[in-house]
PDB file of N, CA, C and O in Angstrom:
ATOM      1  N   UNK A   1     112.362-106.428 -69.298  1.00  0.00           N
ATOM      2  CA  UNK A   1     112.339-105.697 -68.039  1.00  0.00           C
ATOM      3  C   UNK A   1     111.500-104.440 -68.199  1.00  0.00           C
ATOM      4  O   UNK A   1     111.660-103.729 -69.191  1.00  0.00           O
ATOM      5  N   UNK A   2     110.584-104.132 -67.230  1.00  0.00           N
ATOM      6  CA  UNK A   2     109.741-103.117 -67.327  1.00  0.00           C
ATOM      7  C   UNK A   2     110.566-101.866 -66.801  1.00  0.00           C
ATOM      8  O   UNK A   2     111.052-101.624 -65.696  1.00  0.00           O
ATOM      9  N   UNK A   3     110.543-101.069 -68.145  1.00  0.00           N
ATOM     10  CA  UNK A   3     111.357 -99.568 -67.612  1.00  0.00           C
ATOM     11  C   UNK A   3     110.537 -98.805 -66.134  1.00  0.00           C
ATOM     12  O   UNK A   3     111.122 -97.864 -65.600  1.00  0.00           O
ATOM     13  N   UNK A   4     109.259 -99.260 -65.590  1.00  0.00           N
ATOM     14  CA  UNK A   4     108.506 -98.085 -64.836  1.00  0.00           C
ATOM     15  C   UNK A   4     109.548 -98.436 -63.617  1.00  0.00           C
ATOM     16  O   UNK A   4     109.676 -97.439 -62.906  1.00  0.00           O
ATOM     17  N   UNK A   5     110.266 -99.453 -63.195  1.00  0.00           N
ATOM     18  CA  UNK A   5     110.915-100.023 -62.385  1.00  0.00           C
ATOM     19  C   UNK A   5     112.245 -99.229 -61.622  1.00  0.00           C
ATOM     20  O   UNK A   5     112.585 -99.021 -60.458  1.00  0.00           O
ATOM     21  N   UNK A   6     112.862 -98.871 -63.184  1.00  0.00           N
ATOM     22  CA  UNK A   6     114.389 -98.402 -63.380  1.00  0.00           C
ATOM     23  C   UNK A   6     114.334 -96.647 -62.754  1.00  0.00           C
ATOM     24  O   UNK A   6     114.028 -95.747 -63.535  1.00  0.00           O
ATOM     25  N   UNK A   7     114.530 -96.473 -61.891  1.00  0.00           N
ATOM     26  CA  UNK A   7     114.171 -95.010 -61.181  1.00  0.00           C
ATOM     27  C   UNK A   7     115.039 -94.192 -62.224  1.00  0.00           C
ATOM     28  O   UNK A   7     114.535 -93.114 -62.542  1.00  0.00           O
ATOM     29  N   UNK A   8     116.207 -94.493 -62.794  1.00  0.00           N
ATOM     30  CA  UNK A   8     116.464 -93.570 -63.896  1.00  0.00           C
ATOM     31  C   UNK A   8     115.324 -93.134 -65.169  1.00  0.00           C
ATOM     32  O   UNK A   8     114.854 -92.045 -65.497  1.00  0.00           O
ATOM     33  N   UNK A   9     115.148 -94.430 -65.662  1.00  0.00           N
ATOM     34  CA  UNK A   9     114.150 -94.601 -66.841  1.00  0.00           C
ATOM     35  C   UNK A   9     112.389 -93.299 -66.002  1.00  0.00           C
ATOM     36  O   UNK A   9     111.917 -92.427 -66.732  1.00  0.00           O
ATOM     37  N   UNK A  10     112.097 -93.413 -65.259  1.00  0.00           N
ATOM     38  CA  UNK A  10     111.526 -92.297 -64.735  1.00  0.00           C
ATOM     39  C   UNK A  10     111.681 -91.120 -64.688  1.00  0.00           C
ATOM     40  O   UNK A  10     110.763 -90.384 -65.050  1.00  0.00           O
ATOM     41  N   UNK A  11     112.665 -90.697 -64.315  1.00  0.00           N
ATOM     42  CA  UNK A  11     112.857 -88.916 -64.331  1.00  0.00           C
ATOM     43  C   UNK A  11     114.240 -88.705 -65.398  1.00  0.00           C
ATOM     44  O   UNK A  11     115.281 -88.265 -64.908  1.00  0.00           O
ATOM     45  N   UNK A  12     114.200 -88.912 -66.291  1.00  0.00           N
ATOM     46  CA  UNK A  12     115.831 -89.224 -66.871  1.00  0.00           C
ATOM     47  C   UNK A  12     117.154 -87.822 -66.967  1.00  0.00           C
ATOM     48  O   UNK A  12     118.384 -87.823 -66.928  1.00  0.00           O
ATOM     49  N   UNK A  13     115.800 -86.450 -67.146  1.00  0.00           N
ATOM     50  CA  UNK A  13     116.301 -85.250 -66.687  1.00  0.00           C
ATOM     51  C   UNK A  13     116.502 -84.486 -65.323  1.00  0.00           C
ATOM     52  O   UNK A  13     116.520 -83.274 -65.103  1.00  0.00           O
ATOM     53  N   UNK A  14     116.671 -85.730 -64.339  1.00  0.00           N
ATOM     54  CA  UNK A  14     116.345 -85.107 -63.043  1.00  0.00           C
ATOM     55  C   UNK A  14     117.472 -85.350 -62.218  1.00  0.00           C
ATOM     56  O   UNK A  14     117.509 -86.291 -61.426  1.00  0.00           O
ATOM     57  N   UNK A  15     118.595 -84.355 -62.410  1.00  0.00           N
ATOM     58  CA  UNK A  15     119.875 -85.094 -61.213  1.00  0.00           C
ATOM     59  C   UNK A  15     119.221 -85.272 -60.210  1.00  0.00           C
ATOM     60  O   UNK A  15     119.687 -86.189 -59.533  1.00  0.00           O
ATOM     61  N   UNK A  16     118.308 -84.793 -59.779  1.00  0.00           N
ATOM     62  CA  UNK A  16     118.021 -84.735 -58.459  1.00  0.00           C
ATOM     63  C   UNK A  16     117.002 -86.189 -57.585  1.00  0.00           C
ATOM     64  O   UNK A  16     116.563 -86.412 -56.457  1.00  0.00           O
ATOM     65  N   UNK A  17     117.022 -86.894 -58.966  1.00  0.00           N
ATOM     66  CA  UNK A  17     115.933 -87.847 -58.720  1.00  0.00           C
ATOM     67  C   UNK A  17     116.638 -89.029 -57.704  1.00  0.00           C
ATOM     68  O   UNK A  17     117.780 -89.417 -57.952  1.00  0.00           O
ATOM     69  N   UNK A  18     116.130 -89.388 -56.933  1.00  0.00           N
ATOM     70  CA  UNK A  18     116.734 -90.659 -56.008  1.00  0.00           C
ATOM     71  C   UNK A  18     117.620 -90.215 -55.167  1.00  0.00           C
ATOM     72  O   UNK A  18     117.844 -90.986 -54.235  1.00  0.00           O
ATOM     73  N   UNK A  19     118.449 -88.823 -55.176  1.00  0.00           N
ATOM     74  CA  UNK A  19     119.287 -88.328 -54.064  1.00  0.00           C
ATOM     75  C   UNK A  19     118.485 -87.736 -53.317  1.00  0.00           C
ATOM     76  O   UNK A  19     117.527 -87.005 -53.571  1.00  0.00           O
ATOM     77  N   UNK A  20     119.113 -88.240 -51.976  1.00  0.00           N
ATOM     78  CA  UNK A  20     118.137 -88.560 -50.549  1.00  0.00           C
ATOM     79  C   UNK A  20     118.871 -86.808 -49.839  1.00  0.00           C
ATOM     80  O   UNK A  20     120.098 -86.777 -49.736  1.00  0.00           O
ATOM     81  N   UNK A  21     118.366 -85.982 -49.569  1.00  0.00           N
ATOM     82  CA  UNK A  21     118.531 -84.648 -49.112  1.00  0.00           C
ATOM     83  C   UNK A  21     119.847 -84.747 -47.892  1.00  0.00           C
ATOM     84  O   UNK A  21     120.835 -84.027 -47.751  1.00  0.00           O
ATOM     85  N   UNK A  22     119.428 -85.834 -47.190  1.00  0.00           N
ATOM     86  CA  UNK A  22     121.019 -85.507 -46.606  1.00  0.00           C
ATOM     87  C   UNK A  22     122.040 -86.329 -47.033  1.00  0.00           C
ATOM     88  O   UNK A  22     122.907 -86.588 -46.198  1.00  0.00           O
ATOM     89  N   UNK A  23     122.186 -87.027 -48.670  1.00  0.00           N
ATOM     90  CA  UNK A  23     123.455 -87.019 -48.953  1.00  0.00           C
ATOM     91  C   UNK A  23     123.378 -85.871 -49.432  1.00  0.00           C
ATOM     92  O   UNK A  23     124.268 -85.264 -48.837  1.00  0.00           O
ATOM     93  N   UNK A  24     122.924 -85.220 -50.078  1.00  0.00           N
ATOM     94  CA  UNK A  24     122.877 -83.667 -50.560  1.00  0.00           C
ATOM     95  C   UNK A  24     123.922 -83.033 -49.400  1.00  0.00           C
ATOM     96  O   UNK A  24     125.118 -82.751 -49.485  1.00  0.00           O
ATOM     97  N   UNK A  25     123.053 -82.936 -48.378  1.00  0.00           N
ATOM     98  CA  UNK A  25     123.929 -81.702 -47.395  1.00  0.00           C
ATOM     99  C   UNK A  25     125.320 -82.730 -46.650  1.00  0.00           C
ATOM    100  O   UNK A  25     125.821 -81.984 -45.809  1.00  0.00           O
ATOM    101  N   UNK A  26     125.810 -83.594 -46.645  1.00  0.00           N
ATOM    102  CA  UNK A  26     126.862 -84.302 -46.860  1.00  0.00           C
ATOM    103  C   UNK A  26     128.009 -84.167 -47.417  1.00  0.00           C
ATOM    104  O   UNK A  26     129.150 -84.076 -46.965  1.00  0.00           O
ATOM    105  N   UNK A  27     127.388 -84.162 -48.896  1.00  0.00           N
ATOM    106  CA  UNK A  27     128.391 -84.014 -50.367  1.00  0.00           C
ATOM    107  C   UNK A  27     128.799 -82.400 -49.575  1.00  0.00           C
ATOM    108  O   UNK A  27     129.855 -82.205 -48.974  1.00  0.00           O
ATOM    109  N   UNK A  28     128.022 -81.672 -49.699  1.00  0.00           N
ATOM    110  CA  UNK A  28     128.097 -80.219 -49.849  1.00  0.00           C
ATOM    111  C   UNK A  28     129.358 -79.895 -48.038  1.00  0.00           C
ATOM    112  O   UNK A  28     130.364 -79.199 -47.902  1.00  0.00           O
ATOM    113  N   UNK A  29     128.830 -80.520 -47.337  1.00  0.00           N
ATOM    114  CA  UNK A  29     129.616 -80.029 -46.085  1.00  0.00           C
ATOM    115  C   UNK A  29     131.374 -80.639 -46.843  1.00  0.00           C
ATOM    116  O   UNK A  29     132.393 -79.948 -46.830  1.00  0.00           O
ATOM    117  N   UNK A  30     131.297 -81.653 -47.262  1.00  0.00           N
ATOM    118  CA  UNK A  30     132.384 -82.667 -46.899  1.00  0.00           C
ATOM    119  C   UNK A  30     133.661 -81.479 -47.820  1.00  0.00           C
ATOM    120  O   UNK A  30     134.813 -81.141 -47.548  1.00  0.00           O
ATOM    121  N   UNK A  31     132.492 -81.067 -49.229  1.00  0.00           N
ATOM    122  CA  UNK A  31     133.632 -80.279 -50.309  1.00  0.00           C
ATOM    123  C   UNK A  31     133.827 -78.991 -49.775  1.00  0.00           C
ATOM    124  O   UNK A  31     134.902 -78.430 -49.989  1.00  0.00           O
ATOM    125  N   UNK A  32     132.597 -78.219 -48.847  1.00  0.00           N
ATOM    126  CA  UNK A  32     132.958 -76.414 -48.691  1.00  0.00           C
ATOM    127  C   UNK A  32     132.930 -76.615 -47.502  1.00  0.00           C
ATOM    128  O   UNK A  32     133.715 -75.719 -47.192  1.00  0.00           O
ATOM    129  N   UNK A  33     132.599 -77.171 -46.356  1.00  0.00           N
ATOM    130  CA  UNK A  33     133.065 -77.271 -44.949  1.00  0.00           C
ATOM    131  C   UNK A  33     131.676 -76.467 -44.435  1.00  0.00           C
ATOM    132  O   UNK A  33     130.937 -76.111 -45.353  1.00  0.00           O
ATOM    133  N   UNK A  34     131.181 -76.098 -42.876  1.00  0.00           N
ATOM    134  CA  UNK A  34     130.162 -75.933 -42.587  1.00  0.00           C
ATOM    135  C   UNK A  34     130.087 -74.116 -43.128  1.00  0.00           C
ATOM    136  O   UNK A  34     129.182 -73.508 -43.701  1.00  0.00           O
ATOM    137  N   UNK A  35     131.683 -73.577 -42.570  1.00  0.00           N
ATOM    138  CA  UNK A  35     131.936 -72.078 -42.719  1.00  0.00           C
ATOM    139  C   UNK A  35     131.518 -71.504 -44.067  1.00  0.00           C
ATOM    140  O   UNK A  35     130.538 -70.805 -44.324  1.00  0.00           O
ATOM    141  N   UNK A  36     132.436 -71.935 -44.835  1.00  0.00           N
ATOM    142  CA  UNK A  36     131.897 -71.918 -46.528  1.00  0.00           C
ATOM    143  C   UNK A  36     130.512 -71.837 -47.027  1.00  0.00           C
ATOM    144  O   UNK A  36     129.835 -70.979 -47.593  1.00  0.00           O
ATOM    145  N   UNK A  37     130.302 -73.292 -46.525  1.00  0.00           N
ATOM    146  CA  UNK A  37     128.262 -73.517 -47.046  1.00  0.00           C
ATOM    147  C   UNK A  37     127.812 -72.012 -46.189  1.00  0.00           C
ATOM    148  O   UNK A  37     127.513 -71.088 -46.946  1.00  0.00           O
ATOM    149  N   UNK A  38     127.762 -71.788 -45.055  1.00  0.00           N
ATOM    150  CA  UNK A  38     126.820 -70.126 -44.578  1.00  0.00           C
ATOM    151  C   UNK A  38     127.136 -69.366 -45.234  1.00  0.00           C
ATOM    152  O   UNK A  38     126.134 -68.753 -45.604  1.00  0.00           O
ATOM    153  N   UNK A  39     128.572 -68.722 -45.937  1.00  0.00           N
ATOM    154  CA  UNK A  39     129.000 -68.367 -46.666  1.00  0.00           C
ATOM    155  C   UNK A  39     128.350 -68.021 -47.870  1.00  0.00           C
ATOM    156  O   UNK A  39     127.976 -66.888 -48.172  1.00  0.00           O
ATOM    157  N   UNK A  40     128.186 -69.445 -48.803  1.00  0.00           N
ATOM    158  CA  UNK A  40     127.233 -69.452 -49.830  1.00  0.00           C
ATOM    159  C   UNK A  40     125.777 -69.095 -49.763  1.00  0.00           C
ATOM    160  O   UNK A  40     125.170 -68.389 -50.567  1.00  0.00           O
ATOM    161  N   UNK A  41     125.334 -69.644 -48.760  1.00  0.00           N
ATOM    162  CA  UNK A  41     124.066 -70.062 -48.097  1.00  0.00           C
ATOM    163  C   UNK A  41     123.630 -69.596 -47.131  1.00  0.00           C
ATOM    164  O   UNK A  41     123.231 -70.454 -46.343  1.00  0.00           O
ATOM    165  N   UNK A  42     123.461 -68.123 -46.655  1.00  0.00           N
ATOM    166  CA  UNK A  42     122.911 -67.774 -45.348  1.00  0.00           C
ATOM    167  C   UNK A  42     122.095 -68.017 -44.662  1.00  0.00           C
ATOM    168  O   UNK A  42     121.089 -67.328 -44.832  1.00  0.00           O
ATOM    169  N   UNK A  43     122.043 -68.850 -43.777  1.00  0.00           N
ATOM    170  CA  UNK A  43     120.778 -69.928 -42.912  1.00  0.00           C
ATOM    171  C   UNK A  43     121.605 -69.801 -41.804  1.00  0.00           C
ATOM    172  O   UNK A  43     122.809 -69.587 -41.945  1.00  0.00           O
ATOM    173  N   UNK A  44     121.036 -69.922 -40.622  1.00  0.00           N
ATOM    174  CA  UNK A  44     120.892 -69.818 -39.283  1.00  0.00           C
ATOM    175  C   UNK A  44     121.573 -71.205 -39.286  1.00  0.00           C
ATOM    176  O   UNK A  44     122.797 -71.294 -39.192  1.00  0.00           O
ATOM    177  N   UNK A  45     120.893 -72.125 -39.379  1.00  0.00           N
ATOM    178  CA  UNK A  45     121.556 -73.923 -39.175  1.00  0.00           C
ATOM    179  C   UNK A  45     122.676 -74.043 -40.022  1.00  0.00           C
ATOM    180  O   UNK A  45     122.942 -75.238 -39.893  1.00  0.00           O
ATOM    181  N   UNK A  46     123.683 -73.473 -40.976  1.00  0.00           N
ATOM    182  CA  UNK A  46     124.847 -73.171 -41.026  1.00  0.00           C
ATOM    183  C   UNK A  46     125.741 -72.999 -40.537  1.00  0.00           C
ATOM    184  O   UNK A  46     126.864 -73.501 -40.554  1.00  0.00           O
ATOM    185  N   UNK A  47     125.163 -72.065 -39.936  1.00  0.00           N
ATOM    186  CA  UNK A  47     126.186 -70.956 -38.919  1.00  0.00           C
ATOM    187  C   UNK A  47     126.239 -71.088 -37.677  1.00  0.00           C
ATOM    188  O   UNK A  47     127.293 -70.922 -37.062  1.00  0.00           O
ATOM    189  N   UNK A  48     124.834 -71.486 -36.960  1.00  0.00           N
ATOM    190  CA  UNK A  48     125.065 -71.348 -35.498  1.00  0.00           C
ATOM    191  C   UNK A  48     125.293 -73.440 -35.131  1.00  0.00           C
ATOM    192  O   UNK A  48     124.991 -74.419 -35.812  1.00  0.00           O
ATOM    193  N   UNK A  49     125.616 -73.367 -34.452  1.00  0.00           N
ATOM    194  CA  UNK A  49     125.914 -74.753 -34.300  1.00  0.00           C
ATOM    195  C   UNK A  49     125.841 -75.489 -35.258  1.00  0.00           C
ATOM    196  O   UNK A  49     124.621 -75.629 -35.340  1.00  0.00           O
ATOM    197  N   UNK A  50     126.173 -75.938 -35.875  1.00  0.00           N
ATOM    198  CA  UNK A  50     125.550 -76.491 -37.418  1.00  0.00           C
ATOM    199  C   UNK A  50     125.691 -78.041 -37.139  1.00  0.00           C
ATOM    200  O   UNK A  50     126.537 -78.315 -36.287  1.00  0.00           O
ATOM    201  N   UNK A  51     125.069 -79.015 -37.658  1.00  0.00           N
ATOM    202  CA  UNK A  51     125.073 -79.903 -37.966  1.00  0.00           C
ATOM    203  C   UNK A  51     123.845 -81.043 -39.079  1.00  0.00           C
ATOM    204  O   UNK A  51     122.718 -80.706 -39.444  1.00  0.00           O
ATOM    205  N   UNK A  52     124.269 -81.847 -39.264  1.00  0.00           N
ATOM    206  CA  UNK A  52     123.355 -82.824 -40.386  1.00  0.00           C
ATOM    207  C   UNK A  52     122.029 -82.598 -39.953  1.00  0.00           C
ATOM    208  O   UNK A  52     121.226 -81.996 -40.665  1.00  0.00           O
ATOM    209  N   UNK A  53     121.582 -83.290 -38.202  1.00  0.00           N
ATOM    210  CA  UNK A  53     120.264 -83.518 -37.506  1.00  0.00           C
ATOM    211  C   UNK A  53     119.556 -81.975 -38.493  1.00  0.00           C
ATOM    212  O   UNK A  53     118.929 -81.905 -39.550  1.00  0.00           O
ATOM    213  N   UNK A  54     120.114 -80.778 -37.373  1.00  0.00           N
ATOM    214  CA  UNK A  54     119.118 -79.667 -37.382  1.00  0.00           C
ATOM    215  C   UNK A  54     119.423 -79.206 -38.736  1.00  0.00           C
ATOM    216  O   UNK A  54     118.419 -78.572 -39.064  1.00  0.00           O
ATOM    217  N   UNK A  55     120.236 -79.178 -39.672  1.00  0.00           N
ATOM    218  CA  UNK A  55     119.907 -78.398 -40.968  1.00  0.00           C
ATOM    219  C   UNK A  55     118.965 -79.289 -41.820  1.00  0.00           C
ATOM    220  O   UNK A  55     118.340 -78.789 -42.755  1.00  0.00           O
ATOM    221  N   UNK A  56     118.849 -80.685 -41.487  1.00  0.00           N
ATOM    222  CA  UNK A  56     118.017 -81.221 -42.277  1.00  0.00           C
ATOM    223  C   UNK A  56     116.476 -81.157 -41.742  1.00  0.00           C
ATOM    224  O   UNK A  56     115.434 -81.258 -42.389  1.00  0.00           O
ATOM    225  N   UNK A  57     116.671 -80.962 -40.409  1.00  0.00           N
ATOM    226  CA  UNK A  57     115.408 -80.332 -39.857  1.00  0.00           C
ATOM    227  C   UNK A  57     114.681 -79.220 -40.384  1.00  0.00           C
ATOM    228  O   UNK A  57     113.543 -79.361 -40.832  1.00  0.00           O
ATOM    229  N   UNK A  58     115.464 -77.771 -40.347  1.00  0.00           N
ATOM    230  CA  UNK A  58     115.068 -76.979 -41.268  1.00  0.00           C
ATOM    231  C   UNK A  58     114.697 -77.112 -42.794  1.00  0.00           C
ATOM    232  O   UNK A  58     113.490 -77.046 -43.028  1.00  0.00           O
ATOM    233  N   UNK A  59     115.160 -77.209 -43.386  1.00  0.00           N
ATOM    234  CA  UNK A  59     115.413 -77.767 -44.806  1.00  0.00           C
ATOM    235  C   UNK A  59     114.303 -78.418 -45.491  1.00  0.00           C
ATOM    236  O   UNK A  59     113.794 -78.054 -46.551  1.00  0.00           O
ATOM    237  N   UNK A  60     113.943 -79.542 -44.687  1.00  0.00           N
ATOM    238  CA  UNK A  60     112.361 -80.362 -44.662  1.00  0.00           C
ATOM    239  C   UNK A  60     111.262 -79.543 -44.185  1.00  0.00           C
ATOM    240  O   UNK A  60     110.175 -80.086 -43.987  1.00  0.00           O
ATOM    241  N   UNK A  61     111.435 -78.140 -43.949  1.00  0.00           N
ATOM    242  CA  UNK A  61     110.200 -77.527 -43.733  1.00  0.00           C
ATOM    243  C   UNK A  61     110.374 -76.053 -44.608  1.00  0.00           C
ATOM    244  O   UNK A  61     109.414 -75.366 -44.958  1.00  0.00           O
ATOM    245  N   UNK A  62     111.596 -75.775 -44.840  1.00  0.00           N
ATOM    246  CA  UNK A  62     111.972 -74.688 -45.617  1.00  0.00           C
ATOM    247  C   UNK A  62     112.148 -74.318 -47.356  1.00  0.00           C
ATOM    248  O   UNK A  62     113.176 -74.012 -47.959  1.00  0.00           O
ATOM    249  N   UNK A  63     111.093 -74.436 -47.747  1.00  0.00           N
ATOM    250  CA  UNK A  63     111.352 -74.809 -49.319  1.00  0.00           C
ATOM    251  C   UNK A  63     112.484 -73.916 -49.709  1.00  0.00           C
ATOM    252  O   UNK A  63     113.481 -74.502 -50.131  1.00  0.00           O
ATOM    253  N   UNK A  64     112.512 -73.048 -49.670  1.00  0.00           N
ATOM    254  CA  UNK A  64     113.328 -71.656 -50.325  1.00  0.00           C
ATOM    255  C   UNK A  64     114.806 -72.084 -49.702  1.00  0.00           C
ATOM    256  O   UNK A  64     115.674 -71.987 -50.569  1.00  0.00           O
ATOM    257  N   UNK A  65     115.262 -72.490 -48.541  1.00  0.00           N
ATOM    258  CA  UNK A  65     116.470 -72.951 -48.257  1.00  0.00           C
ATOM    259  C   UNK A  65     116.594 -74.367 -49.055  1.00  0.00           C
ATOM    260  O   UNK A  65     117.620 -74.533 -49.716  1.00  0.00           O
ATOM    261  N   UNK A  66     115.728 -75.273 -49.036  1.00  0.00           N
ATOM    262  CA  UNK A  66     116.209 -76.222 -49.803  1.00  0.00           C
ATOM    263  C   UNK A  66     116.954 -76.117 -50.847  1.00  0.00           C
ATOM    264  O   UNK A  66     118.146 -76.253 -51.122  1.00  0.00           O
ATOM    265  N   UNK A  67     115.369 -75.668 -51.707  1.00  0.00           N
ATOM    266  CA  UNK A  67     115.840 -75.029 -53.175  1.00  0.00           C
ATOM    267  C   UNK A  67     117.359 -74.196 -53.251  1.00  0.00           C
ATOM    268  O   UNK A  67     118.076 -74.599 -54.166  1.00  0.00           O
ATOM    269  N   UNK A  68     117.749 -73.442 -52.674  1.00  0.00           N
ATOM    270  CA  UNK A  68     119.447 -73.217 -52.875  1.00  0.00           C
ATOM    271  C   UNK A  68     120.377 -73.798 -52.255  1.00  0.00           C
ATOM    272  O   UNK A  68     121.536 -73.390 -52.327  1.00  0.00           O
ATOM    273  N   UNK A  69     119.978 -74.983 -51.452  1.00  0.00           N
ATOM    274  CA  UNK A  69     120.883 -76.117 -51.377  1.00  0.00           C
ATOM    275  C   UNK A  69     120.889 -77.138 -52.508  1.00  0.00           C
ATOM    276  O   UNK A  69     121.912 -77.523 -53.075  1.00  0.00           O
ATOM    277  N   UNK A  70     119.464 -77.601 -52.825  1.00  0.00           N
ATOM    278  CA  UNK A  70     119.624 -78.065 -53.643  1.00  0.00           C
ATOM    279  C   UNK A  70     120.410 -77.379 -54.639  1.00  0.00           C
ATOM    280  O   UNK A  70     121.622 -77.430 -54.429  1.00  0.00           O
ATOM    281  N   UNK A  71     120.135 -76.912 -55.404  1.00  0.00           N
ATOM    282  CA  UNK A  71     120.744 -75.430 -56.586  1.00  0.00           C
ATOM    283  C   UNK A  71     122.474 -75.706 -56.853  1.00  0.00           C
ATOM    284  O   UNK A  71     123.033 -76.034 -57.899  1.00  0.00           O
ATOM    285  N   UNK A  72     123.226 -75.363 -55.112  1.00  0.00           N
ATOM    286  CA  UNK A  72     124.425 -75.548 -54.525  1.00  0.00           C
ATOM    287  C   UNK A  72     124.906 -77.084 -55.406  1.00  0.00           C
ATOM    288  O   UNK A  72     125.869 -77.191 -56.167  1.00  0.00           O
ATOM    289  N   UNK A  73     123.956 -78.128 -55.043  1.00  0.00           N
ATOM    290  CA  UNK A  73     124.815 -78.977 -55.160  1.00  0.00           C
ATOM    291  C   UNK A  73     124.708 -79.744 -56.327  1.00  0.00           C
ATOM    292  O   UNK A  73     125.392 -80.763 -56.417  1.00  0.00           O
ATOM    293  N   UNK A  74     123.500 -79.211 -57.783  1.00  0.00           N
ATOM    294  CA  UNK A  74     123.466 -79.321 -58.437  1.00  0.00           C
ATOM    295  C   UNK A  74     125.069 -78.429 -59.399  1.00  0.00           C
ATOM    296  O   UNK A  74     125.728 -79.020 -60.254  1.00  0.00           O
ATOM    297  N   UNK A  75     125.269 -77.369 -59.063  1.00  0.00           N
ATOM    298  CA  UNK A  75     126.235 -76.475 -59.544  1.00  0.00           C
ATOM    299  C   UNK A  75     127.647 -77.305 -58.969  1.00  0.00           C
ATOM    300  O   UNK A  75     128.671 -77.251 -59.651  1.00  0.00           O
ATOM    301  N   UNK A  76     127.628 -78.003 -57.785  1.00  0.00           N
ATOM    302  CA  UNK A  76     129.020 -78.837 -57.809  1.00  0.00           C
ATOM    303  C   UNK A  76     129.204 -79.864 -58.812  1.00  0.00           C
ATOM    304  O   UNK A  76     130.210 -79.906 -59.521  1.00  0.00           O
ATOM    305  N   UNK A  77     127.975 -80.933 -58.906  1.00  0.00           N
ATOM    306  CA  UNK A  77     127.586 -81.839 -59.648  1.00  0.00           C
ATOM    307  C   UNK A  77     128.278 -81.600 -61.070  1.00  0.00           C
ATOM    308  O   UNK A  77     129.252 -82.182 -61.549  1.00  0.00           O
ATOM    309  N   UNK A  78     127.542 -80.641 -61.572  1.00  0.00           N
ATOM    310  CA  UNK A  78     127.818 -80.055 -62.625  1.00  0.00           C
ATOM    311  C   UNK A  78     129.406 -79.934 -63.058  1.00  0.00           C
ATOM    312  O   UNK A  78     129.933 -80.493 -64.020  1.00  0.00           O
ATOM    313  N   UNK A  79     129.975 -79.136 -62.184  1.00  0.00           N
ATOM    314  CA  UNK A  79     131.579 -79.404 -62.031  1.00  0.00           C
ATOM    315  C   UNK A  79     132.468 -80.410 -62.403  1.00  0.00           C
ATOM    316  O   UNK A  79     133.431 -80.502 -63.163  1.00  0.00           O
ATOM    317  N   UNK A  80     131.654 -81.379 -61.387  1.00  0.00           N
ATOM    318  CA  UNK A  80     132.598 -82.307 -61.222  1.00  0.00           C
ATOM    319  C   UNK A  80     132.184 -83.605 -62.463  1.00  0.00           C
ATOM    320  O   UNK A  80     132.575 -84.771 -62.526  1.00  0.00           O
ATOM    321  N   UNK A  81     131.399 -82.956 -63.210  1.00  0.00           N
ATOM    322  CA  UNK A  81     131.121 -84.320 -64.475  1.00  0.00           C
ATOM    323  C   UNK A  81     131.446 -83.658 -65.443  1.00  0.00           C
ATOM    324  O   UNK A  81     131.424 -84.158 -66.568  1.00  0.00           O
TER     325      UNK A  81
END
């Protein structure tokens, strides 16, 4: 079997490899709730109406919010293994 295949065998140091950004903001709502995540995370799509659609809207254009979502849910990850 050709390892180039195995999406692990590709990035093998990369939690982040193959997780799709909104299970990211998913995981993260489901464990700290929307209040919490603004909390952690001060963003506008947190706080004001919040939901999956528009924070992933932002997010896909916002590197610097990503990056400490991502960050967020690398540090749960971490936790919980």
């Amino acid at each position: 079997m050709d390892d180039k295949n195995n999406p692990n065998q590709q990035q093998p140091n990369n939690p982040l490899h193959g997780v799709k950004l909104i299970n990211i903001l998913e995981v993260l709502v489901a464990h700290y709730g929307w209040e919490q995540l603004a909390m952690k995370i001060n963003i506008n799509c947190f706080k004001k109406d919040p939901s999956i659609k528009s924070s992933l809207k932002f997010l896909r254009k916002t590197q610097w919010a990503r990056d400490k979502v991502e960050q967020l849910y690398l540090e749960l990850h971490k936790k919980n293994n």
